[in-house]
Legacy VTK file of the C-alpha trace (Angstrom):
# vtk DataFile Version 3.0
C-alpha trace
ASCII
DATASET POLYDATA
POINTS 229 float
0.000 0.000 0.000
1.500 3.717 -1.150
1.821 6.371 0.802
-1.346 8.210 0.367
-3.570 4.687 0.876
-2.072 4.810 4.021
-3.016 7.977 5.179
-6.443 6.892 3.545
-6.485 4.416 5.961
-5.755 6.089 9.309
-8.076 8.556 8.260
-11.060 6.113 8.336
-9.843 4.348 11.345
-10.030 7.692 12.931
-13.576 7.989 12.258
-14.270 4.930 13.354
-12.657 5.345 16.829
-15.329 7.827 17.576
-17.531 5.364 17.369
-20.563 5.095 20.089
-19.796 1.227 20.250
-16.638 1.474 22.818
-14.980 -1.961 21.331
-14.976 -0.847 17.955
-13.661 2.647 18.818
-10.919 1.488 20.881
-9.954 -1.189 17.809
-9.639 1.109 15.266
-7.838 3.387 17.490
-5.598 0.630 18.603
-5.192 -0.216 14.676
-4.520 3.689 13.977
-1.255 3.438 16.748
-0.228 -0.036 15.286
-0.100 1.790 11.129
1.405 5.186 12.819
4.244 3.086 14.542
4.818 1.065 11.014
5.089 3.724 8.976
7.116 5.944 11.299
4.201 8.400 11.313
2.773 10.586 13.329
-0.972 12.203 14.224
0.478 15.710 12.721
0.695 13.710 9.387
-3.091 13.301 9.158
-4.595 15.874 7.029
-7.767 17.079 9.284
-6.462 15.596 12.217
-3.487 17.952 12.929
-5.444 19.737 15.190
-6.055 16.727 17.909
-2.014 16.824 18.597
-2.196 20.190 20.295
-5.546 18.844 22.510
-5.805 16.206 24.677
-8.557 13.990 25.301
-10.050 11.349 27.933
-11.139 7.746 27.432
-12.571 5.877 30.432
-11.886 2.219 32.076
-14.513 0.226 33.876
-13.356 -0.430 36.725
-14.244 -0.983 40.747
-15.578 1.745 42.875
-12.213 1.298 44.723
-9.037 0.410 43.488
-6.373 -1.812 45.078
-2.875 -0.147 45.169
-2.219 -3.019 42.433
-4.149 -1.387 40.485
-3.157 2.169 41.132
0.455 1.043 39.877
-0.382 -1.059 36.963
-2.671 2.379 35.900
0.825 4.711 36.298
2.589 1.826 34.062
-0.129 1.557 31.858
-0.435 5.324 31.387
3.486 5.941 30.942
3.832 3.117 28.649
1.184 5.866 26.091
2.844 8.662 27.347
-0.869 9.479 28.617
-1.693 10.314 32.373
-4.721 9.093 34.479
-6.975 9.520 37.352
-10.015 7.544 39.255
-12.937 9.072 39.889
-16.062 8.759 42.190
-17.953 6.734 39.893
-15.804 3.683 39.207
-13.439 4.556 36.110
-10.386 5.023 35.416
-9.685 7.911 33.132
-6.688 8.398 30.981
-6.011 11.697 29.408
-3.954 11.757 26.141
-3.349 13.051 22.524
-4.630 11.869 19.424
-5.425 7.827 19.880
-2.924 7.346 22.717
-6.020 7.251 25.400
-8.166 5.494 23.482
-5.486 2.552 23.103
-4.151 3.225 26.908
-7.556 2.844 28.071
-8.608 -0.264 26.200
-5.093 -1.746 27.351
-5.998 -1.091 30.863
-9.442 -2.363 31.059
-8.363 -5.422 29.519
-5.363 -5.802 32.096
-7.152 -5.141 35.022
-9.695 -7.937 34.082
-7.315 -10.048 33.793
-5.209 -9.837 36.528
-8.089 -10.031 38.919
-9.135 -13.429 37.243
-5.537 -14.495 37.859
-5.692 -13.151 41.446
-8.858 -15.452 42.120
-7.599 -18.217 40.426
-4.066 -18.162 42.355
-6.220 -18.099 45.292
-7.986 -21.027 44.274
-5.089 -22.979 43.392
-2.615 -22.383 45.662
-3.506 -21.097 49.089
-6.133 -23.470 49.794
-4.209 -24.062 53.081
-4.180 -21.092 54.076
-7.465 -20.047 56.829
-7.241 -16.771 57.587
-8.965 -13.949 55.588
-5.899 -12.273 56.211
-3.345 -14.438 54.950
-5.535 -15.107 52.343
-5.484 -11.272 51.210
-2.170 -10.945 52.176
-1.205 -13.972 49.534
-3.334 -11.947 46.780
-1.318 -9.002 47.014
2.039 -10.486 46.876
1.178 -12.181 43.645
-0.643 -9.695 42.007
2.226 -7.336 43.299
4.092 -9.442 41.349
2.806 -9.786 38.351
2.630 -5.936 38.117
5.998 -5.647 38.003
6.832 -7.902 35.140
3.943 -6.421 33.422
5.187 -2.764 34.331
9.016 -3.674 33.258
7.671 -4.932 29.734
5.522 -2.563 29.127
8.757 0.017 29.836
10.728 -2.285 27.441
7.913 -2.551 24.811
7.995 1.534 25.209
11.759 1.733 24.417
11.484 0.050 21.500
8.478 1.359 20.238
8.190 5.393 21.091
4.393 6.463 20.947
5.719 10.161 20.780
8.502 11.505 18.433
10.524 13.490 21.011
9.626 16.816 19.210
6.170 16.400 19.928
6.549 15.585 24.097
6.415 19.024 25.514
3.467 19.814 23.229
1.484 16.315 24.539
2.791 17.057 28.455
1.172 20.675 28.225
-1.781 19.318 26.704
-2.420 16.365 28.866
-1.590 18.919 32.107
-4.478 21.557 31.003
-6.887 18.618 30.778
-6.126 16.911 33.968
-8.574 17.663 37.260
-7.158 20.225 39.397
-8.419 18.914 42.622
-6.375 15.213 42.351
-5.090 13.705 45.876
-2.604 11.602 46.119
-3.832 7.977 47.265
-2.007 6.337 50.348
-1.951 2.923 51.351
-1.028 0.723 54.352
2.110 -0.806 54.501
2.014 -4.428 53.835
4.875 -7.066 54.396
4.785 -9.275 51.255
4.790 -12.945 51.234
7.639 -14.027 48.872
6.878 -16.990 47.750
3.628 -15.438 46.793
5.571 -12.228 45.045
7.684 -14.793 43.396
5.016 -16.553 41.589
4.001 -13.386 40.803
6.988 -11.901 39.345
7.031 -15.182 37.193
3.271 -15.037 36.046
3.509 -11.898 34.507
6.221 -12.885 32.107
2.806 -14.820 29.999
0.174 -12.272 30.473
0.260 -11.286 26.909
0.383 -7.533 26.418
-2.310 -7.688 23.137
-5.969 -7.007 23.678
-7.991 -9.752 22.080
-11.242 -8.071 23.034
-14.244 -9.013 20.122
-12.310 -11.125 18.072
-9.732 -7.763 17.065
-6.899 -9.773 17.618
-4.029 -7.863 15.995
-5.924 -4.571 17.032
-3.919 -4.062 20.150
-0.253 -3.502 21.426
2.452 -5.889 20.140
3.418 -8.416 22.192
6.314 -7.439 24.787
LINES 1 230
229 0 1 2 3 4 5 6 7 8 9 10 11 12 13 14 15 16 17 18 19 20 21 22 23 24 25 26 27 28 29 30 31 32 33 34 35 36 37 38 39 40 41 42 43 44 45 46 47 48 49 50 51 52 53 54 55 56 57 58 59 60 61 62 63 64 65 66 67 68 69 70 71 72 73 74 75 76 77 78 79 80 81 82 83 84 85 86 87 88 89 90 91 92 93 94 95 96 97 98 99 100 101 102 103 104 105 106 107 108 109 110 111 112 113 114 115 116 117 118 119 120 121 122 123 124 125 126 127 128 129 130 131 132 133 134 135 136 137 138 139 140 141 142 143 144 145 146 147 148 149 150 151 152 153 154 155 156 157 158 159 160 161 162 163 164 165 166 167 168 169 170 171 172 173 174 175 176 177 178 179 180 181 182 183 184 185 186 187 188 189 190 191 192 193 194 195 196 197 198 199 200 201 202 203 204 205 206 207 208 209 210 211 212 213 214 215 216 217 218 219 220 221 222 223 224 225 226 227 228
């Protein structure tokens, strides 16, 4: 495909990722970073979309009420890995603000992360602290291994990002100053209790992440999301 088809291309993913129908949005726009990162292109290359590099943007993430601090820090890796930023609010999602498709893709990456590492949670659970009585211990044996597997996940996700740039370095003080103006003013930071890990626990963790694939198969658009890491 030329040059021009290309664009052509983007250009109608881009319409598509405004889509009401949140899978197929976050596809195309999730196809629209996998073409731009191909072709060594960027969003200011777009004819009619030059405009949505100098304005940033939200895209939402079902999740719980409350988050875990799990969560919390696979969000912040999540978010740096699309050189996007995020927040929780009241109602139970987590928001990403970025430029162009970056939050649409963060977003879509996040959701379908956070699903799956609570199955994995439950499952560990399950399968391998069925001697274990407490509640506590129980909860404490969850959050060593889901601990865990955020920080393989966060480390490939940094190595995927080195690799990969989402932003041309030309174009990062004009996406920071975008994303800032966007962001709530009235953010707190969140603070957690300090918990002693379990290490066999955080171990099995650290090794689980390594196969938590990094794509987002979500609606049969396999090939839609990030490359694996």
């Amino acid at each position: 495909m030329d040059h021009s088809g290309i664009i052509k291309k983007i250009q109608k993913l881009l319409r598509l990722s405004t889509s009401g129908n949140e899978h197929e949005a976050a596809a195309a726009a999730a196809k629209v970073q996998a073409l731009l990162s191909k072709y060594n292109l960027a969003m200011s290359d777009i004819p009619g979309h030059r405009e949505r590099v100098t304005k940033a943007e939200r895209a939402k993430a079902k999740t719980r009420q409350r988050l875990e601090s799990w969560a919390y820090a696979l969000a912040h890796a999540t978010a740096d890995a699309f050189d996007c930023r995020y927040f929780h609010d009241t109602e139970g999602y987590t928001v990403f603000v970025g430029v162009g498709a970056d939050q649409e893709v963060c977003a879509w990456t996040y959701h379908y992360l956070y699903k799956t590492l609570l199955r994995m949670g439950s499952t560990y659970l399950r399968e391998h602290c069925r001697r274990l009585r407490s509640n506590r211990s129980r909860a404490t044996a969850r959050y060593s291994y889901l601990k865990g597997v955020v920080c393989t996940v966060s480390r490939r996700l940094n190595d995927q990002k080195k690799t990969t740039p989402v932003t041309e370095s030309a174009l990062v003080p004009v996406k920071e100053s975008a994303i800032e103006a966007e962001m709530p003013d009235d953010l707190r930071d969140h603070e957690f209790k300090r918990r002693k890990d379990r290490d066999r626990d955080l171990l099995n963790g650290l090794r689980d992440g390594r196969s938590v694939s990094l794509s987002t198969p979500l609606n049969g658009a396999h090939g839609f999301g990030l490359q694996e890491g």
